[in-house]
Structure formats: structure tokens, C-alpha cells
C-alpha positions as a LaTeX table, in Angstrom:
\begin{tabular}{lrrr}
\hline
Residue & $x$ (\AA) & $y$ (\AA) & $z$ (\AA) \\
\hline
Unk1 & 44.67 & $-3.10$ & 40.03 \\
Unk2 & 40.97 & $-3.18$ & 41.24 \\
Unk3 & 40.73 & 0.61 & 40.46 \\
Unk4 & 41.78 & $-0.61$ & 36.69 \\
Unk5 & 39.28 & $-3.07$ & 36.87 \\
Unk6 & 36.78 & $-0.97$ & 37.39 \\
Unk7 & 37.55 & 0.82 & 34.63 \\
Unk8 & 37.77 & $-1.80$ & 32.18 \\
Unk9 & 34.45 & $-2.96$ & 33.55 \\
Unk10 & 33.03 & 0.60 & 33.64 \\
Unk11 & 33.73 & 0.69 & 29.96 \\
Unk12 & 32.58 & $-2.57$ & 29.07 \\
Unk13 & 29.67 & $-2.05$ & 30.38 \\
Unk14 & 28.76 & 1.39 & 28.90 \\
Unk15 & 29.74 & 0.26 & 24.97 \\
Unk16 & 27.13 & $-2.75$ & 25.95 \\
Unk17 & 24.70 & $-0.44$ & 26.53 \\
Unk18 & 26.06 & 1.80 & 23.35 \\
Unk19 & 25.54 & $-0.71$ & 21.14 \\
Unk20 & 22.30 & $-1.84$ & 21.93 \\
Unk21 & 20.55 & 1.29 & 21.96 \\
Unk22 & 22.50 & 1.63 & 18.34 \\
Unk23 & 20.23 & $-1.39$ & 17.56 \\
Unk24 & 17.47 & $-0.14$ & 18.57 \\
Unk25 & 17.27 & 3.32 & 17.32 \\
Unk26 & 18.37 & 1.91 & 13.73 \\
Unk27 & 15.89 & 2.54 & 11.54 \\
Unk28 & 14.34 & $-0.80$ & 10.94 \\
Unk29 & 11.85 & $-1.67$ & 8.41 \\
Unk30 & 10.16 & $-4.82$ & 9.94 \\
Unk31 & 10.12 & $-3.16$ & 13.40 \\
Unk32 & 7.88 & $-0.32$ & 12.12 \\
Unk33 & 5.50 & $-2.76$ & 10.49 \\
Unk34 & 4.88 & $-4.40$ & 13.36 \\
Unk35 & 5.14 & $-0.94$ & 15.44 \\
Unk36 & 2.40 & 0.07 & 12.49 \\
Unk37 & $-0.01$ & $-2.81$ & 13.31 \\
Unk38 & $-0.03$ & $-2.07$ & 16.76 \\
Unk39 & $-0.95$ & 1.57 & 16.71 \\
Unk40 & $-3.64$ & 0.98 & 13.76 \\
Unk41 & $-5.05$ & $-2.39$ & 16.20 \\
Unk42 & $-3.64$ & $-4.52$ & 12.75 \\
Unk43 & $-3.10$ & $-7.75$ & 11.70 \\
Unk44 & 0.37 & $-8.09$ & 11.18 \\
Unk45 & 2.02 & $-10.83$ & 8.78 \\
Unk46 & 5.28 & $-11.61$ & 7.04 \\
Unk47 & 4.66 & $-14.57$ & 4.13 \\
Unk48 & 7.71 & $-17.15$ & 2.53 \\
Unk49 & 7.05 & $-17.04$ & $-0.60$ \\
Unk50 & 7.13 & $-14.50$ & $-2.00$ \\
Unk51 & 8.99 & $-12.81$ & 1.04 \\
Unk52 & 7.06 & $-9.67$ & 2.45 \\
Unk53 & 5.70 & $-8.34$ & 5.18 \\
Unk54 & 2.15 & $-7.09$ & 5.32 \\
Unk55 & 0.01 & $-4.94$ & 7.74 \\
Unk56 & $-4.32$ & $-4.92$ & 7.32 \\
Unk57 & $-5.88$ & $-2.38$ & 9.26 \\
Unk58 & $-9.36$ & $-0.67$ & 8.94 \\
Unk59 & $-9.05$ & 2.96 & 7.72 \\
Unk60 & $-12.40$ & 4.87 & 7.96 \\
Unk61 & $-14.39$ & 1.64 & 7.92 \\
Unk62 & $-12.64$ & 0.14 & 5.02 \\
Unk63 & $-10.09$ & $-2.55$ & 4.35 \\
Unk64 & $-6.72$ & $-1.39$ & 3.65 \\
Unk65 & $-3.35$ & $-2.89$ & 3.82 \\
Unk66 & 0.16 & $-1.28$ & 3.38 \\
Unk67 & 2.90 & $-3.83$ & 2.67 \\
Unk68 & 6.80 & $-3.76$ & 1.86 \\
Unk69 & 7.34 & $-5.62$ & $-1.49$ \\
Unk70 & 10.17 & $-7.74$ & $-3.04$ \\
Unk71 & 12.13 & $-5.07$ & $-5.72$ \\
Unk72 & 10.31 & $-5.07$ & $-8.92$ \\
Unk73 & 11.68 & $-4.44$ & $-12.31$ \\
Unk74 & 15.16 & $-3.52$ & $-13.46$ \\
Unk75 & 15.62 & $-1.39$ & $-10.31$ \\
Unk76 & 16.09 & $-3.55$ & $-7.69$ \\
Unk77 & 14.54 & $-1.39$ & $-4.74$ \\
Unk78 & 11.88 & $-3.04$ & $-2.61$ \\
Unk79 & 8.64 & $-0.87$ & $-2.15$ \\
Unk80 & 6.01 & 0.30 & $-0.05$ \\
Unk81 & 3.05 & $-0.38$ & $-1.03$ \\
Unk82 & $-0.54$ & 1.00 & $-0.04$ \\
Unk83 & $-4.10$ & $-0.31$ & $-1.04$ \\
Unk84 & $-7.90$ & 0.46 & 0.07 \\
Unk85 & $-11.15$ & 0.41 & $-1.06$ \\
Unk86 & $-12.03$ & 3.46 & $-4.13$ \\
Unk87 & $-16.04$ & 4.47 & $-4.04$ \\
Unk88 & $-15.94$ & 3.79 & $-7.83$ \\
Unk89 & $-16.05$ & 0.76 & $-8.96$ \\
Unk90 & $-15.68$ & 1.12 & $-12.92$ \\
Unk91 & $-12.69$ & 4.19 & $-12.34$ \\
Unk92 & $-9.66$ & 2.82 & $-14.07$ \\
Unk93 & $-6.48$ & 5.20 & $-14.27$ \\
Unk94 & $-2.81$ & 5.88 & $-13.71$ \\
Unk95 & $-0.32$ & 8.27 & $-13.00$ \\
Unk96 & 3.39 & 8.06 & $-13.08$ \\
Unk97 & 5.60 & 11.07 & $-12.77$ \\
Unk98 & 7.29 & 12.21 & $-15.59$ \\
Unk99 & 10.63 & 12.31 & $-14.16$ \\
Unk100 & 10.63 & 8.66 & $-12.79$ \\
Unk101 & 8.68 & 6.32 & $-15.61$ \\
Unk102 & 8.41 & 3.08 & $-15.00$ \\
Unk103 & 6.66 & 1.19 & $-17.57$ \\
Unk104 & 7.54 & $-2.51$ & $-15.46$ \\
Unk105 & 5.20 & $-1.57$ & $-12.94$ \\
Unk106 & 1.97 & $-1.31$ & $-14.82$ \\
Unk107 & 0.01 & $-3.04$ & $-17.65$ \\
Unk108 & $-2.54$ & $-0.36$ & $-18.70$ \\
Unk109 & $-1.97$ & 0.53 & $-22.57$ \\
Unk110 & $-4.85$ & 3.42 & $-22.17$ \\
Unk111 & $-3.59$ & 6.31 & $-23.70$ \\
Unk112 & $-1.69$ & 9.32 & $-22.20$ \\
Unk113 & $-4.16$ & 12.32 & $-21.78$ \\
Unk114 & $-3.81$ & 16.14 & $-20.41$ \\
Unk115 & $-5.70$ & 16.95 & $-16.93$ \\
Unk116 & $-6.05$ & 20.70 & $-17.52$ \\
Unk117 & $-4.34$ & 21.63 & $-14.40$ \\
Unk118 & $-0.46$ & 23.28 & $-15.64$ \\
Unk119 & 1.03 & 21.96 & $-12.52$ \\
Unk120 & $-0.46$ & 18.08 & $-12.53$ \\
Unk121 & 0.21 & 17.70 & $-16.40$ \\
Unk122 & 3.90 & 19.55 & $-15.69$ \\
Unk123 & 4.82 & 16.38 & $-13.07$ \\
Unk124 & 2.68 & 13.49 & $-14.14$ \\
Unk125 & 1.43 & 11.60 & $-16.57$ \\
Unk126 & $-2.49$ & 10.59 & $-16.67$ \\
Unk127 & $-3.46$ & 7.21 & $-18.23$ \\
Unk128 & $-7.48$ & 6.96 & $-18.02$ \\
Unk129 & $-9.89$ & 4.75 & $-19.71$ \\
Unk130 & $-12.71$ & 7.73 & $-18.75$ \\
Unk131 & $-10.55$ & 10.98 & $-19.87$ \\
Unk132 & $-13.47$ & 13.02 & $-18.37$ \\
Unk133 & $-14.12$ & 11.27 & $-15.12$ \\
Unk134 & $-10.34$ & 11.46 & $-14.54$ \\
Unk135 & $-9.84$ & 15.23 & $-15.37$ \\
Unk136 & $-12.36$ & 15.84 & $-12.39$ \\
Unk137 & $-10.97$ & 14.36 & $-10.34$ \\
Unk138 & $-7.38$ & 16.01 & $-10.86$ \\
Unk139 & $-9.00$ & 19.88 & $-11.07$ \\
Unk140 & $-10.13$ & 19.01 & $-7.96$ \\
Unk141 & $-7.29$ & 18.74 & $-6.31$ \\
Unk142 & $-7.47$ & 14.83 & $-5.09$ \\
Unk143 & $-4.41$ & 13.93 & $-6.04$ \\
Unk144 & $-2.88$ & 16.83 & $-4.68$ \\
Unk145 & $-1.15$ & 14.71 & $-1.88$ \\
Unk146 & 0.56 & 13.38 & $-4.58$ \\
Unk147 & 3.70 & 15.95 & $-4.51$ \\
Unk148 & 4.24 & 15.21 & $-0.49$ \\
Unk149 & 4.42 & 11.18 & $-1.50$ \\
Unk150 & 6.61 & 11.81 & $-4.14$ \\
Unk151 & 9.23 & 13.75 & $-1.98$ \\
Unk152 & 9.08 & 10.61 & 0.79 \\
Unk153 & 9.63 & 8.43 & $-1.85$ \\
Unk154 & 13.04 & 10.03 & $-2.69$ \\
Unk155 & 15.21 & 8.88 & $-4.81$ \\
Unk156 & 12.11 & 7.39 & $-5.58$ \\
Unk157 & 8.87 & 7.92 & $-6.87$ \\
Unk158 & 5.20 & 7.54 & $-5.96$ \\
Unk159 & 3.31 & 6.00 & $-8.30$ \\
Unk160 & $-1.07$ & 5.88 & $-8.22$ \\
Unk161 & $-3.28$ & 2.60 & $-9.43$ \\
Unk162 & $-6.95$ & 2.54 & $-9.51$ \\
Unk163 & $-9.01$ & $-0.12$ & $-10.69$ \\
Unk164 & $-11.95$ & $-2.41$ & $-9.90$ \\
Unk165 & $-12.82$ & $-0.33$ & $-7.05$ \\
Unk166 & $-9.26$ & $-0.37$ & $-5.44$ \\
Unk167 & $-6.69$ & 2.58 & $-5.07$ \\
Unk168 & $-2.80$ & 1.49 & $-5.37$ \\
Unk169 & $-0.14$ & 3.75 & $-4.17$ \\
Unk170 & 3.32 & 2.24 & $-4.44$ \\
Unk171 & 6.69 & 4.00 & $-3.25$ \\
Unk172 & 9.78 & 2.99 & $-4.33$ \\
Unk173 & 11.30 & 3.11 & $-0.73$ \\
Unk174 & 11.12 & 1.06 & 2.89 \\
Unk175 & 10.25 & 3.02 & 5.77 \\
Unk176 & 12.51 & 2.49 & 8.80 \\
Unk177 & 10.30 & 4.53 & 11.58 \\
Unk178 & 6.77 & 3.95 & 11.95 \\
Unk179 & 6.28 & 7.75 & 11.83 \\
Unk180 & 7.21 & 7.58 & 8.47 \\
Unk181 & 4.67 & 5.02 & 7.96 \\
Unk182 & 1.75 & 6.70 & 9.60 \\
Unk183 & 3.06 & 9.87 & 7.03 \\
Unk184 & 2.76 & 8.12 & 4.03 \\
Unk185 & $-1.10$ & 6.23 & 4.89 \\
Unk186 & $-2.04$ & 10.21 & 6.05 \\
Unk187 & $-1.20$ & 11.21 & 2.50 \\
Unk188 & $-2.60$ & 8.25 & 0.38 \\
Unk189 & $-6.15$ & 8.88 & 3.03 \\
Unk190 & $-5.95$ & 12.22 & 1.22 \\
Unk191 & $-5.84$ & 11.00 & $-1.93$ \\
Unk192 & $-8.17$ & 8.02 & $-1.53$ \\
Unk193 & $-11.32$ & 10.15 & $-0.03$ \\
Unk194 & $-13.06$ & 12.40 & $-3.13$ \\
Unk195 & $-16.49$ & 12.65 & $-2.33$ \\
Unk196 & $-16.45$ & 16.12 & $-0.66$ \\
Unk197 & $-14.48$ & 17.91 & $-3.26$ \\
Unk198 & $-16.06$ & 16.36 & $-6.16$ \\
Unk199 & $-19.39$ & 17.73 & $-5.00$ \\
Unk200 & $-17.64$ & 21.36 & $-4.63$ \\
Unk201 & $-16.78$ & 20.85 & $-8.06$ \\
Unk202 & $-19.77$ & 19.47 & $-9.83$ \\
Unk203 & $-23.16$ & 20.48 & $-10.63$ \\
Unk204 & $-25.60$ & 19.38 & $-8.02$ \\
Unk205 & $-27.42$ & 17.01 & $-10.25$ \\
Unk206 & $-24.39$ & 15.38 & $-10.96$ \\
Unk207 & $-22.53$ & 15.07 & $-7.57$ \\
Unk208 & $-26.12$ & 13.68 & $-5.86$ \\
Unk209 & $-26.11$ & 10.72 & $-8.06$ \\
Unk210 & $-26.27$ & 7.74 & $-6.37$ \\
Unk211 & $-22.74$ & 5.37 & $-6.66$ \\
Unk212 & $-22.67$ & 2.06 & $-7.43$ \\
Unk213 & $-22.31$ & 0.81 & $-3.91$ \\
Unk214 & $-19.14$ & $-0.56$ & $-2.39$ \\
Unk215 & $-18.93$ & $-3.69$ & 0.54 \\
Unk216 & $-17.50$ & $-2.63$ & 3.04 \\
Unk217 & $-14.92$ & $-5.64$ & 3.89 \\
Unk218 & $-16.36$ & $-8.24$ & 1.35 \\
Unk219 & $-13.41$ & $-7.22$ & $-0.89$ \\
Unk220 & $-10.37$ & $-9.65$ & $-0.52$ \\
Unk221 & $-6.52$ & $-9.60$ & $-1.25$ \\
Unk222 & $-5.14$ & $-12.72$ & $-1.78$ \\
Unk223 & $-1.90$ & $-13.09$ & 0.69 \\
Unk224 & 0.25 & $-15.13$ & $-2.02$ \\
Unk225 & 0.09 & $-13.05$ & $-5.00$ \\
Unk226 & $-1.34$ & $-9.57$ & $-3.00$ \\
Unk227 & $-3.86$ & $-9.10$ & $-6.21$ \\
Unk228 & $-7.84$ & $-8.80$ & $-5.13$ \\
Unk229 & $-9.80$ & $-12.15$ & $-5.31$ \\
Unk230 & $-12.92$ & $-11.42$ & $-7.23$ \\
Unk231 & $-13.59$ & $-14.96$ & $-7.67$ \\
Unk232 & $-12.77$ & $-18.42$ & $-7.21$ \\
Unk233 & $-11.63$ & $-17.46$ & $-3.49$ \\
Unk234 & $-10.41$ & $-19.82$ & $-1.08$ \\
Unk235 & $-9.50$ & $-19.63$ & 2.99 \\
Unk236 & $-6.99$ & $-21.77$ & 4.74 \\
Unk237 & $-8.73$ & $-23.71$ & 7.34 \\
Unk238 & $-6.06$ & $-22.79$ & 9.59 \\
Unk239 & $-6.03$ & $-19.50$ & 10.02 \\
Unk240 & $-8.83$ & $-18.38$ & 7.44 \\
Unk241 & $-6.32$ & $-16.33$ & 5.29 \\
Unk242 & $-7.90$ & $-15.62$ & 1.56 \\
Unk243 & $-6.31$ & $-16.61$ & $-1.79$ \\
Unk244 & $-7.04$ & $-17.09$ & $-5.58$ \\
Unk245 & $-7.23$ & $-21.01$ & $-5.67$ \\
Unk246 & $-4.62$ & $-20.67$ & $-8.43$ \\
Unk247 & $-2.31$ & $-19.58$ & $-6.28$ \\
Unk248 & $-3.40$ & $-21.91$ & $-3.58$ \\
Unk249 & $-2.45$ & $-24.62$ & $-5.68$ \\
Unk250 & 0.55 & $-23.57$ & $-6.78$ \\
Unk251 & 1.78 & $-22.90$ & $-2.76$ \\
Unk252 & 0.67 & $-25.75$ & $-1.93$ \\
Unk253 & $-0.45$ & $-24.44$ & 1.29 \\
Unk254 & $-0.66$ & $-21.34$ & 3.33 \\
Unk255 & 2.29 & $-18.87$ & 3.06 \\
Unk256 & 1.80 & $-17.24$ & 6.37 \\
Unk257 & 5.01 & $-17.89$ & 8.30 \\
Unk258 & 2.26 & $-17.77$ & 11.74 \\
Unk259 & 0.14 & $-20.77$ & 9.98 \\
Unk260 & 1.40 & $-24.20$ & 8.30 \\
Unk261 & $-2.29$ & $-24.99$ & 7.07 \\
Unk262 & $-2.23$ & $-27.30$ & 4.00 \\
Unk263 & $-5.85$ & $-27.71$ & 3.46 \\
Unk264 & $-8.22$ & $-24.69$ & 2.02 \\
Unk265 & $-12.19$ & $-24.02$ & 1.59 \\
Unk266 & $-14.11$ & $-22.46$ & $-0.66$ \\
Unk267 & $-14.27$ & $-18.44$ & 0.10 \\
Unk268 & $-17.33$ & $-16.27$ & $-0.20$ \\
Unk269 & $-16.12$ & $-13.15$ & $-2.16$ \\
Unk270 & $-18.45$ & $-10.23$ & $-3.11$ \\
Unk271 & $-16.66$ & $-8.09$ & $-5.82$ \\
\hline
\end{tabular}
């Protein structure tokens, strides 16, 4: 009898032990977030309305945030969704792949236009309010990284934003390992860094001209919406968390599950 016990107990015991290292080796989507935010030395957040979860980290001395999104669209998937700072300010384009077209997830009505390179214009399509400016930058290769996003993103797709001096990348997938996470802001760091091939690929009097310049962490994203304040900022008093005062009014508060701050100031944002 105590020999069968011990058996019993023996078992017990090990499919305890089975189970919760099931649990924890599951991918998990909210566990690499918060994995991600460690490793990058991040501020980690998860709001209430709308539900997300949210990670802003400095990435070569710029702002950038990669957050998992409520399903958008007919769809239904959630998504993964990068942003940083872009060098140019006035750059305004898209790119959708060909195969995966999702019309829901944009608003620009800029025409389609051909890059020149057989393999970009063969997978993607190019909307650009500067056709020239946006051919450069495809012939030379910065959007290369594109392909490797595109295949994470399966069944997915990748999709690229740029606008007001901001780069979008948004995946139509959750990432359950924050391996897979450090992959996918390795790739979009590719994309989001031109300077050194544009110069290889333009005439010296053109690649020395002088940018319009960019502030380095003046730029805000508003944590109810997760569109850039350019104006008309405010901060919970709280916890100092930046929002369009539209939204702010609309929350009533602070959406920040960490903060319950009800009362906001006036923001100083440089666009």
C-alpha cells in the first residue's frame, strides 16, 4: 500500500510539474512584451480601452514603440505593430503587397506608381505622393527587409506607412516568443535607416543636402488612440502619459491600467 502510494504521489507530482512547464513554454503574446521591454530597458504598458499592450523603447536614439493591436477590418486578426521616427519629414508613401491588399488599413488615395525594380513592383504595390523621392528609395534597396517581414507575418502580411516623419510597419500576426519580437524590430531597423544607401545612390550634391531636422524624442504618440500628437497635447498628471485632448476627453481619464489619473495638463509637443 505505501509502495502504491508512492506511486500515485510520484505521478502526481511529475504531471504538476508537466503542466506547468506546458504553461510556461506556451508561446505567449503578453509574456514576450513584457520579456521585450525588459531586454530593450522599455516602458511597458497594457491600456482598457481600447485593449492593447504597448512597449516604448529607444532604438538608435529615437523613440519607437512596437505594440499588439485590437483586429482591424473584416479580418479579425490582431496585429503587430511597429513605429519610429523617419529622417524625412514631408515623405509620404505606402506599400501593400499585392497578394494580401488591404484597403481597411490605410486612407491614402495617392495613386499606384511603378518603382523600377522587377522584383519590388512584382510583390508590392507603391502609393507615393513624391513618385521620384519614393523610387530612390526602393532602387536602393531600403525596403529590401521587406520580403523577411512578410514571411513572419504568415498567413499574413507586412504592410509599410510613412508619413509626417514617422515609419509604420504593421503585421498581421502576434508574436508568442520575444525572439520573434526582437526579429521583426531587426528587420523594420533595416528598413527605417536610409541615409547610407541613399548617398551610395545619389549624386554627391544631392545626398549632402542638409534634411529638415528631426527632434529627437519631442515627437509624441498618444496612448488612447496610438496616432502622433502634433498638437493640442496633453499629459496625465499622474503618470505624465501623452494624448490628443480629444481623446482625453472622450476617456475621461488615463487609460493606462498602471495609472487611474483623471486630471490632465497641457503638453509641450514639437512636431
Amino acid at each position: 500500500m505505501t509502495i502504491f502510494l508512492l506511486i500515485v504521489v510520484t505521478i502526481v507530482v511529475a504531471v504538476g510539474i508537466a503542466l506547468a512547464a506546458g504553461r510556461t513554454l506556451r508561446p505567449n503574446q503578453f509574456q514576450a512584451m513584457r520579456a521585450f521591454a525588459q531586454l530593450y530597458d522599455g516602458k511597458f504598458t497594457q491600456t482598457k480601452t481600447p485593449i492593447q499592450t504597448t512597449v516604448s523603447f529607444d532604438l538608435n536614439g529615437q523613440p519607437a514603440m512596437l505594440r499588439i493591436k485590437p483586429p482591424v477590418g473584416y479580418d479579425g486578426r490582431s496585429l503587430t505593430e511597429f513605429r519610429t521616427t523617419w529622417p524625412e519629414a514631408r515623405l509620404r508613401l505606402q506599400i501593400h503587397p499585392r497578394s494580401k491588399l488591404r484597403p481597411d488599413y490605410f486612407y491614402d488615395e495617392s495613386p499606384t506608381i511603378e518603382s523600377g525594380d522587377a522584383h519590388f513592383d512584382e510583390q508590392y504595390r507603391l502609393y507615393a505622393e513624391n513618385s521620384e523621392a519614393a523610387r530612390k528609395l526602393i532602387i536602393s534597396g531600403v525596403f529590401s527587409a521587406l520580403d523577411d517581414l512578410n514571411q513572419m507575418a504568415r498567413p499574413g502580411a507586412a504592410y509599410v506607412e510613412i508619413h509626417d516623419g514617422f515609419l509604420f510597419v504593421t503585421l498581421e500576426k502576434t508574436f508568442g516568443y520575444v525572439s520573434q519580437l526582437e526579429q521583426v524590430v531587426a528587420y523594420c531597423s533595416e528598413i527605417r535607416v536610409p541615409s547610407a544607401r541613399e548617398a551610395a545612390a545619389e549624386p554627391a550634391s544631392v545626398a549632402n543636402r542638409t534634411l529638415d531636422p528631426v527632434s529627437p524624442i519631442t515627437r509624441s504618440i498618444c496612448n488612447a488612440c496610438g496616432d502622433v500628437v502634433k498638437e493640442d497635447g496633453v499629459a496625465c498628471d499622474d503618470c505624465g502619459a501623452i494624448y490628443h485632448r480629444r481623446c482625453w476627453d472622450k476617456k475621461v481619464g488615463c487609460v493606462l491600467y498602471s495609472c487611474e489619473g483623471k486630471t490632465a495638463s497641457e503638453a509641450a509637443v514639437t512636431n
